[in-house]
matplotlib code that plots the C-alpha trace (Angstrom):
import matplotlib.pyplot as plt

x = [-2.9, -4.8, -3.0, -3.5, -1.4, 1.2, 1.3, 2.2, 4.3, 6.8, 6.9, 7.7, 10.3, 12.7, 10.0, 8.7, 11.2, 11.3, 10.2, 13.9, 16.2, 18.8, 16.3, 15.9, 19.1, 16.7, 13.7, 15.6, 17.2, 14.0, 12.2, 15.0, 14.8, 11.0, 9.2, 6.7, 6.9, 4.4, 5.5, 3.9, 3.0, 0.8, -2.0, -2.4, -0.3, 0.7, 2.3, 5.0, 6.8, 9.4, 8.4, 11.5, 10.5, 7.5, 7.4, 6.8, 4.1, 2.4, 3.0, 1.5, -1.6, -1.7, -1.4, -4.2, -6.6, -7.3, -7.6, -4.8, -7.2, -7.5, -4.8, -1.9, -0.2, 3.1, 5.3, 8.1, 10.9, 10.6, 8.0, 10.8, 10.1, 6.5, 7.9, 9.5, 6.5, 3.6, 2.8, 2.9, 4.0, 0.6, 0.7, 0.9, 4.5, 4.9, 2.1, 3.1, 5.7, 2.5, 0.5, 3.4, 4.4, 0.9, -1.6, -2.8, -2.5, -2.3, -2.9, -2.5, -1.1, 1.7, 4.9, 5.8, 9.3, 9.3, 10.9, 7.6, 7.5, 4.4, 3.5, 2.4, -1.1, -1.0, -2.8, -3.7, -2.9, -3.6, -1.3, -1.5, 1.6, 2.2, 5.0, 3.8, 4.6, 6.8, 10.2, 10.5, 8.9, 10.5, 14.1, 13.1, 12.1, 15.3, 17.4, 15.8, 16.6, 13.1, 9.3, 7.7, 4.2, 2.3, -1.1, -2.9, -1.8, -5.1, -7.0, -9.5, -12.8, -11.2, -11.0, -7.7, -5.1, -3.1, -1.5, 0.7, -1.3, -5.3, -2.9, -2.3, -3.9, -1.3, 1.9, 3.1, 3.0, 5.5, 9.2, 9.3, 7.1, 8.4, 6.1, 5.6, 3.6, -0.3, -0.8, -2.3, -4.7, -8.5, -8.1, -9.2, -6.7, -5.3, -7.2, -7.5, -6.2, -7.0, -4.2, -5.0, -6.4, -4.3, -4.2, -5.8, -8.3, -6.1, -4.0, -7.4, -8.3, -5.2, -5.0, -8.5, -6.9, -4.6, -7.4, -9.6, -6.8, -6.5, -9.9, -9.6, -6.7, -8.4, -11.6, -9.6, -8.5, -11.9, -12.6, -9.8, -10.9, -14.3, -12.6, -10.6, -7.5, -3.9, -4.5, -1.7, 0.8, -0.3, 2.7, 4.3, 1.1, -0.9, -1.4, -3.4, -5.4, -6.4, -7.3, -9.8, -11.2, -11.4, -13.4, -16.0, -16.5, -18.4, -16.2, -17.8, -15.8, -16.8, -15.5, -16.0, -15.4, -14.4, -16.3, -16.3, -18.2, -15.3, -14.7, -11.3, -12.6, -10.8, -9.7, -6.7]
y = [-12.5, -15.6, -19.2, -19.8, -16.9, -17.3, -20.8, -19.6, -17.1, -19.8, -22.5, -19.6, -18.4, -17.0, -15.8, -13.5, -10.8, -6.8, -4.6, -2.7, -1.5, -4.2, -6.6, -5.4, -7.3, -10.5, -9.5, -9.0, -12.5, -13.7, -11.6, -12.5, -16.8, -16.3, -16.2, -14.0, -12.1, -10.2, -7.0, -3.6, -0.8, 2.6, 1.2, -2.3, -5.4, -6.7, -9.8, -9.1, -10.9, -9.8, -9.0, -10.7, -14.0, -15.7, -18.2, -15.6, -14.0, -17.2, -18.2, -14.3, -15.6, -19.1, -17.7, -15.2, -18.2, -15.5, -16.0, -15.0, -12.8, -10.2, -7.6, -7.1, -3.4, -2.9, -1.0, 1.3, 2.9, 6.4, 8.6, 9.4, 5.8, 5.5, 6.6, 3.1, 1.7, 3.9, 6.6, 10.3, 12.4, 13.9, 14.5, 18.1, 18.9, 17.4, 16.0, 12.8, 14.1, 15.8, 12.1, 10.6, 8.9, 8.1, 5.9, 5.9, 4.1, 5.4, 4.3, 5.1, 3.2, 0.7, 2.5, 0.5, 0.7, -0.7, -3.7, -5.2, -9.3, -11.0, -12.4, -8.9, -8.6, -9.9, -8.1, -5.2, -1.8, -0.2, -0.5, 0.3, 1.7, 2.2, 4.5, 3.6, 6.2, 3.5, 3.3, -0.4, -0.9, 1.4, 0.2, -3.5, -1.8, -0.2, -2.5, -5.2, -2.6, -3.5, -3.4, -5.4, -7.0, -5.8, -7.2, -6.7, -9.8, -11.8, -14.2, -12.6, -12.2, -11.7, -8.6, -6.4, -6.8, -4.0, -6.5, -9.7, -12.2, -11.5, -13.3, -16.3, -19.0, -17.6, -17.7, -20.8, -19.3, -16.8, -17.5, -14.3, -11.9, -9.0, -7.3, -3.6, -4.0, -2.4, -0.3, 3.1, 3.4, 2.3, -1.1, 0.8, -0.2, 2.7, 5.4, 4.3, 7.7, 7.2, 9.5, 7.8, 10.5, 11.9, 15.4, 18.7, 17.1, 14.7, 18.0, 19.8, 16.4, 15.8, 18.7, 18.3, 14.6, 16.6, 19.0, 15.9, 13.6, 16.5, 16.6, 12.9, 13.5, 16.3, 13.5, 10.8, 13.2, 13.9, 10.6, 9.4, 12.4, 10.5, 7.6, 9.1, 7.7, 9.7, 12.4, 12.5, 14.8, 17.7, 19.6, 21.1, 20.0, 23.4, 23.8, 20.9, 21.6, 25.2, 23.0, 20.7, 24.0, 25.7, 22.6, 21.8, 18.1, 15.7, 12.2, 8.9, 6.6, 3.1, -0.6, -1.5, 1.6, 5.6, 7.7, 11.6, 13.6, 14.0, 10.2, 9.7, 5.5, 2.7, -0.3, -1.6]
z = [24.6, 24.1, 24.9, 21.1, 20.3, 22.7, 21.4, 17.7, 18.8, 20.6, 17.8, 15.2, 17.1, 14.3, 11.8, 13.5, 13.7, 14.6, 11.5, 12.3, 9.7, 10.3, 9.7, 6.0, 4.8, 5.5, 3.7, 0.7, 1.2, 1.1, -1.7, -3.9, -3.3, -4.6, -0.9, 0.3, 3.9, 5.8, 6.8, 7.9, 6.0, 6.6, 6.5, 7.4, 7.2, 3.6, 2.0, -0.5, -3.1, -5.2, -9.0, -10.8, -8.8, -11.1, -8.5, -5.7, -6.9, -7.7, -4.3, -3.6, -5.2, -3.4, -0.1, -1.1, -2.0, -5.0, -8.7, -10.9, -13.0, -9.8, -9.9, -7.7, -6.9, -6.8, -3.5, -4.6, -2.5, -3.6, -5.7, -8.3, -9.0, -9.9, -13.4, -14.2, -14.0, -14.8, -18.0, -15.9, -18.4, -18.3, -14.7, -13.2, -11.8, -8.4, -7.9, -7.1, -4.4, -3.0, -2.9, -1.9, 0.0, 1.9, 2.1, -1.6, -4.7, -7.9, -11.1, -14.3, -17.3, -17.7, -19.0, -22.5, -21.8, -17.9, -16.5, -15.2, -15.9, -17.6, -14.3, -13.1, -14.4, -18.2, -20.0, -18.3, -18.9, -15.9, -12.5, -9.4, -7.6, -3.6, -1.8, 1.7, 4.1, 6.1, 6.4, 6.4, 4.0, 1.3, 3.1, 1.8, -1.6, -2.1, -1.2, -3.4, -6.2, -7.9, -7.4, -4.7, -5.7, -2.6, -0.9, 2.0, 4.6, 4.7, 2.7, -0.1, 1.7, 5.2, 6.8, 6.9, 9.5, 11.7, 13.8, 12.9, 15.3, 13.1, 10.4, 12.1, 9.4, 7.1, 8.9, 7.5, 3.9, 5.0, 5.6, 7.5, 9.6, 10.3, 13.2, 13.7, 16.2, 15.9, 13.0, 14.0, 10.9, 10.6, 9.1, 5.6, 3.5, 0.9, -1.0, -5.0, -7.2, -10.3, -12.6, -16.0, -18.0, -20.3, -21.9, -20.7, -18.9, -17.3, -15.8, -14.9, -13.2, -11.5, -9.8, -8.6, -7.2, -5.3, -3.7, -2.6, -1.3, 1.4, 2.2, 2.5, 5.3, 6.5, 7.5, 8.0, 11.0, 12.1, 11.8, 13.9, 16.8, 17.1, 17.2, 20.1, 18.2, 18.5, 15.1, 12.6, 12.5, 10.1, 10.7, 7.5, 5.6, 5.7, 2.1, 2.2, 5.4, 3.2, 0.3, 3.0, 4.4, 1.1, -0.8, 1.7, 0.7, 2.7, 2.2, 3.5, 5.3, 6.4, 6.6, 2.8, 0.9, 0.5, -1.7, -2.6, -4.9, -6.9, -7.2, -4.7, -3.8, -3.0, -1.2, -0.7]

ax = plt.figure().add_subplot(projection="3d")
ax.plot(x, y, z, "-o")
ax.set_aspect("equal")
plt.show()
């Protein structure tokens, strides 16, 4: 570790705290006094505010250095919840228990009837929803008893962090940093599902989600092999190892983007 590391690490001495369950009482204290904390999740580090707090998710935005206009996504607890928040009557049964939680986001349109503030993306219908397959995470969500406005923990432009000290310049925007220690994931961010089409199609197309997000697993594993990285834990998951084996898609996976013939793309 580098002197300029250790150095941080000693005069914030307090804020940077174990990402452990009886640490969530904290990050709830926080979330609901309008700060923002950095925090782990499945995929890399993100910054989070809670959604009742207008002055939170402004500060979201500050500490982003990003322009109000660009979108946030919002981190629920459970995937019974997604419905609060987004239209999924159209969905296929279970298919979002089968997406999550992981390390997508979905979107689809904004429910009429959800609790959602007007500092959340005014006037856009879309929104993007997380259920990040981290327990922390979720814990803080549940507790909080609403939505979290979730973003990855850098400034726009910078790349993606798995590891609390390659967020350093933005420590003093967060009253807390809970660490994890080093995210095992590729720095990607999450895979973007789109789930907004409505109707027949919109089943016919969902299901086809469903079929490509496990071939996305299935070469996110063969891309971690290469890698020589420890491979996820498929057990319990062989209905969608068939579906990989079964579709034969080639998915490209690099630093900026994901793409599939089918149109699974994304970045967190």
């Amino acid at each position: 570790m580098c002197p300029r590391t250790l150095m941080m690490l000693r005069s914030y001495h307090g804020r940077v705290v174990p990402a452990t369950t009886h640490r969530v009482a904290e990050a709830v204290e926080a979330l609901r006094c309008g700060k923002i904390i950095a925090l782990p999740t499945d995929t890399l580090y993100g910054l989070a505010a809670g959604i009742r707090s207008e002055s939170g998710v402004r500060a979201l935005y500050a500490t982003k250095r990003r322009s109000e206009d660009v979108p946030l996504a919002i981190c629920v607890g459970d995937a019974q919840e997604v419905g609060n928040y987004l239209e999924t009557g159209h969905l296929a049964s279970g298919l979002l228990e089968e997406l999550l939680p992981g390390p997508v986001t979905v979107i689809s349109w904004t429910k009429s009837s959800s609790d959602l503030p007007n500092c959340i993306n005014p006037g856009r219908r879309l929104l993007g929803v997380r259920v990040p397959n981290s327990c922390f995470v979720r814990a803080v969500a549940r507790q909080y008893g609403h939505a979290l406005a979730l973003t990855s923990a850098n400034q726009s432009g910078d790349r993606s962090t798995v590891e609390v000290t390659e967020f350093l310049e933005i420590w003093d925007d967060c009253t807390l940093i809970f660490d994890g220690g080093k995210i095992p994931a590729s720095g990607l961010g999450s895979t973007i599902v789109n789930l907004s089409v409505p109707g027949e199609t919109g089943q016919k197309l969902v299901r086809k989600l469903a079929e490509q997000y496990a071939v996305v697993l299935f070469y996110r594993e063969i891309q971690h092999s290469k890698a020589g990285r420890c491979l996820p834990n498929y057990r319990g998951n062989a209905a969608k190892i068939r579906a990989c084996k079964k579709q034969r898609v080639s998915v490209t996976v690099n630093t900026r983007k994901r793409t599939s013939k089918f149109g699974i793309h994304g970045r967190e």
